[in-house]
C-alpha positions in Angstrom: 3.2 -1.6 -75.7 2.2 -4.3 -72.9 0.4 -7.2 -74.1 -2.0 -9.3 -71.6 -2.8 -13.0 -72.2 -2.7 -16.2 -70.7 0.6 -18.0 -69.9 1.6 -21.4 -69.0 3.8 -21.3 -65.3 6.3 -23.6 -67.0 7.2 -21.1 -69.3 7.8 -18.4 -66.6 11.3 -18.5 -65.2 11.4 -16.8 -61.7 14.6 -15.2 -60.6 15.7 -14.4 -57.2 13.3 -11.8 -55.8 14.6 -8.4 -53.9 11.4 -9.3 -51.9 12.2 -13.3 -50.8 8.3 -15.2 -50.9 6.4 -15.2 -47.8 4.8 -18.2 -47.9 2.0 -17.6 -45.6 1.5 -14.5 -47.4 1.4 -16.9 -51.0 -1.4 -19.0 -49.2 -3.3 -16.1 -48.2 -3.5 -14.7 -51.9 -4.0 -18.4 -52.8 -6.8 -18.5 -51.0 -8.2 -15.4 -52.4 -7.8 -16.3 -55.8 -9.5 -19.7 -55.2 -12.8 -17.5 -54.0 -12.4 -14.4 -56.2 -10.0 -15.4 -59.3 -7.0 -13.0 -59.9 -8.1 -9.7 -59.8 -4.2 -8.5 -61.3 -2.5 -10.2 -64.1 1.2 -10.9 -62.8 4.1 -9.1 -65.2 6.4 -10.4 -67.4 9.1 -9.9 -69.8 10.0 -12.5 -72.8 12.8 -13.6 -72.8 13.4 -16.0 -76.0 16.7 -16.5 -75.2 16.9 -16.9 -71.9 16.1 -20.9 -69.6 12.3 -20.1 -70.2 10.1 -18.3 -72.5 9.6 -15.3 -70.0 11.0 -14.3 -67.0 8.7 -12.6 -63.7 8.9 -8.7 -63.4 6.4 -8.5 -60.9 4.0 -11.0 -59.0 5.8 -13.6 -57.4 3.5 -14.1 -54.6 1.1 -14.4 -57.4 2.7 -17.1 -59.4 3.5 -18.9 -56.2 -0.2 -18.8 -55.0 -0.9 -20.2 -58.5 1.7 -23.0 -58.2 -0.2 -23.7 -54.5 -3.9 -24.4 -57.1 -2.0 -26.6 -58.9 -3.1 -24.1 -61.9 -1.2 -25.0 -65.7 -1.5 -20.9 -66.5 -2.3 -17.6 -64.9 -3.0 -14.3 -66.4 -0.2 -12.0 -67.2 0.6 -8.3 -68.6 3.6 -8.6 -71.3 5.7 -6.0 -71.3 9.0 -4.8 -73.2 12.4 -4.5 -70.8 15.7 -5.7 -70.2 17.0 -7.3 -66.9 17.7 -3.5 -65.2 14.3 -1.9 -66.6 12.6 -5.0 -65.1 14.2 -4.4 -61.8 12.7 -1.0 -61.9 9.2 -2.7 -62.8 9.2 -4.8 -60.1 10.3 -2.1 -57.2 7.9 0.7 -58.5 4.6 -1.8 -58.3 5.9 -3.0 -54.8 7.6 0.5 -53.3 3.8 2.2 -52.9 2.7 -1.0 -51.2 1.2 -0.6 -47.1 2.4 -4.6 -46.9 6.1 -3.6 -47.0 8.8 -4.0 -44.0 10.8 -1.4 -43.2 13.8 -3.7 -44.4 11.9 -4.5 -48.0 11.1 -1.0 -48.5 14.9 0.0 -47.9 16.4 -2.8 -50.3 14.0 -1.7 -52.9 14.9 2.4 -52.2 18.4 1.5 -52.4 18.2 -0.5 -55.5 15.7 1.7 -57.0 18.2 4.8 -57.3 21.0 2.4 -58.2 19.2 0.7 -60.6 18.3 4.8 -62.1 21.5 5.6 -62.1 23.1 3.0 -63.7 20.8 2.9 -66.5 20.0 6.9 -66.6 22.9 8.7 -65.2 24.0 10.2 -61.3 20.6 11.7 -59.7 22.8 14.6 -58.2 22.1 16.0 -55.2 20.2 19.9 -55.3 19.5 22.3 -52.2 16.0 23.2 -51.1 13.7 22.9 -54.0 12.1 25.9 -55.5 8.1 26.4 -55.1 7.4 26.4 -58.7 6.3 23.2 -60.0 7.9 23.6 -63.1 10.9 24.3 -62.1 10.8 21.0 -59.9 10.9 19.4 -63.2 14.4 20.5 -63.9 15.8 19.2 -60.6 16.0 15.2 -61.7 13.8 12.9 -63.5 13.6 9.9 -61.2 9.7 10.0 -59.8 10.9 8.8 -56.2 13.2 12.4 -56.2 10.4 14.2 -57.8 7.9 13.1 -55.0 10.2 13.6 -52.4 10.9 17.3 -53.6 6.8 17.3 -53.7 7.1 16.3 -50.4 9.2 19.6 -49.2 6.5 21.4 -51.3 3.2 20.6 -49.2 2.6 17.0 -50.3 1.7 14.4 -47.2 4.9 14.1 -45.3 2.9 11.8 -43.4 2.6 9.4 -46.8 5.8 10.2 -48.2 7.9 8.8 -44.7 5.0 6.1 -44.5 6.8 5.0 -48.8 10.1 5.6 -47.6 10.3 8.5 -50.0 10.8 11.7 -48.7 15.0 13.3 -48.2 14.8 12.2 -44.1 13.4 9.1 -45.1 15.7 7.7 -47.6 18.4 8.7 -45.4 17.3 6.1 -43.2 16.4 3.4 -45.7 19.8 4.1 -47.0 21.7 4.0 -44.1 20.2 0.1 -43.2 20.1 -1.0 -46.7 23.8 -0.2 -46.8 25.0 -1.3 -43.8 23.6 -4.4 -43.0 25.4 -7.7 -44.7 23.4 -10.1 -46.6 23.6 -12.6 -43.8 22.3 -9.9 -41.8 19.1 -9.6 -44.0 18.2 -12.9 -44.3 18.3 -13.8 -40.6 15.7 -10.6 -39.7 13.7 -11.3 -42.6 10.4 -12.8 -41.5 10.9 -11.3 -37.9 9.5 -8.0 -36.3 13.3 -6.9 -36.6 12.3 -6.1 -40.1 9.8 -4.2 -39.5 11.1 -2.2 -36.7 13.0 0.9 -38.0 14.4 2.1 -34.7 16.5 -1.4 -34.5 17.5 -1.9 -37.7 19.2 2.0 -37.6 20.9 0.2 -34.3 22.1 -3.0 -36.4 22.9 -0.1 -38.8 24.9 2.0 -36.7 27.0 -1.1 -35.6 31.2 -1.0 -35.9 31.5 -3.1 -38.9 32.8 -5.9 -37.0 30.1 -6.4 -34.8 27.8 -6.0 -37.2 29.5 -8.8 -39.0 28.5 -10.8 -36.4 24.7 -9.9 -35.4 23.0 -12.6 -37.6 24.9 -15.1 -35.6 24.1 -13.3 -32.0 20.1 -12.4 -33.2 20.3 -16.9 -34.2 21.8 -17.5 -30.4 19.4 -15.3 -29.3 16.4 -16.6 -31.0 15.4 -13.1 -32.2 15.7 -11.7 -29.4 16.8 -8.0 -30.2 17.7 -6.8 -26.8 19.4 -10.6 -26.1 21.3 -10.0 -29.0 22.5 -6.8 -28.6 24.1 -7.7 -25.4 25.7 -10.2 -27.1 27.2 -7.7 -29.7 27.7 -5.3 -26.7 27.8 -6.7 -23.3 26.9 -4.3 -20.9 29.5 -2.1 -18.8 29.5 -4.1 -14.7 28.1 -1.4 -12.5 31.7 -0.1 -10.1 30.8 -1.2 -6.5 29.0 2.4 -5.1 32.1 2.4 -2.7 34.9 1.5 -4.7 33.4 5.0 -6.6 33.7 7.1 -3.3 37.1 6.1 -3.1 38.1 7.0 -6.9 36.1 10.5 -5.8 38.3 10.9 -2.6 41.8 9.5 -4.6 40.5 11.9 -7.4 40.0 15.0 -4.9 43.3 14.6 -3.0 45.5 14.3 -6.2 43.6 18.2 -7.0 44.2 19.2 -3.5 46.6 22.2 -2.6 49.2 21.0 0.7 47.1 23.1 3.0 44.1 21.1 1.8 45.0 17.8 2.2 47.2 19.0 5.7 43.5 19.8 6.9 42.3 16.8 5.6 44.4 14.7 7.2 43.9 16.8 10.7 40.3 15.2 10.3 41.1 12.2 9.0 43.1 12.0 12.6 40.1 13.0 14.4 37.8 10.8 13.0 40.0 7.7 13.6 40.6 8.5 17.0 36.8 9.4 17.8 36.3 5.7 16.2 38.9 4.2 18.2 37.1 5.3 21.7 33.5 4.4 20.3 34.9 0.5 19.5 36.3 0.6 22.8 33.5 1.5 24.9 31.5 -0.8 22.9 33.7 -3.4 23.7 33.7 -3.0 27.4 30.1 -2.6 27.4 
């Protein structure tokens, strides 16, 4: 059962965050909660063992906006988990969020179903799901499967890619929350890269090795995605137009039967000869 009460920030220990703190977005709430007062508690666990009293779930923006006031204790919701169940805590009050990058959203996806199945067993994968509603129960227990399965059934596709939840969608979060290095992550955090789905699945879609190396081209670059990417993967030089006829007429000749190129060469004659008198009358002209 979750407890709310007040609690000194001193005795909240804050560990590193799927979501890193936007601090513009901390002074925003800070400035709401100076005008309004906290309008949700932050969660936390206890944690009588561990460096402080409790440890955040959920609400670091929150606590950091409190920290900004200069504020000895903020209002929090108590609540019984262990490190893994408060992973799941945090993701499921921050995956339905419209704030979200597509990058956040995909870290918390990805973790979300790892976190499941680590503490719950393999989500396995089913064909289409059947129309009945109770029989969707059977299919898995993890609510972002069972809202995606809804998904197939009629519910808002339009929401469920908008969370990041439906089958097509998580393919996608997958595929970038997978694939791109943590070096990778922290240099498009903060960036429109992060919240640009079509260029992360680029970054995504990378060889390995030069996707190794795209937070150092996207820092030459200075965000620059389409800067970067050349850097990644300079672009092909365009063949001089008539170095191309002359691959075309090499290309054609090689193909050519002997009576073929015999007439070729016939004209080839003609033509040099008909050029031949042209120079010369130009000449004497």
């Amino acid at each position: 059962m979750a407890v709310s009460k007040s609690i000194k920030l001193s005795d909240i220990h804050v560990p590193e965050r799927l979501r890193s703190i936007d601090e513009d977005h901390a002074l925003a709430i800070n400035k709401s909660i100076a005008e309004h007062g906290l309008i949700n508690p932050i969660t936390v666990r206890q944690t009588p063992n561990g460096e402080r009293s409790y440890t955040l779930v959920a609400g670091a923006h929150r606590y950091r906006a409190f920290e900004m006031l200069e504020e000895a204790e903020i209002d929090a919701v108590v609540v019984k988990a262990d490190a893994d169940e408060a992973v799941l805590l945090e993701i499921s009050e921050n995956l339905f969020r419209n704030d979200l990058s597509v990058i956040d959203r995909a870290v918390f996806v990805e973790t979300y179903r790892d976190v499941w199945e680590k503490t719950r067993g393999e989500i396995k994968k089913t064909g289409r799901p059947p129309k009945s509603s109770a029989k969707l129960a059977l299919l898995s227990n993890s609510p972002v499967d069972l809202i995606a399965q809804e998904a197939e059934n009629g519910f808002s596709q339009v929401c469920a890619d908008r969370l990041g939840i439906s089958r097509r969608a998580i393919y996608r979060l997958n595929s970038i929350a997978q694939n791109l290095p943590r070096e990778l992550r922290q240099q498009i955090a903060g960036t429109p890269i992060a919240d640009n789905q079509s260029q992360l699945l680029k970054l995504a879609k990378l060889e390995p090795t030069k996707r190794a190396k795209a937070h150092i081209a996207l820092r030459e670059s200075k965000g620059d995605f389409k800067a970067a990417m050349e850097l990644i993967e300079p672009p092909a030089k365009k063949q001089d137009p008539e170095m191309q006829v002359i691959s075309r007429l090499i290309d054609a000749w090689e193909r050519a039967k002997p009576a073929t190129r015999k007439k070729f060469m016939a004209h080839a004659g003609l033509s040099a000869a008909s050029n031949a008198k042209a120079t010369a009358k130009d000449d004497a002209s």
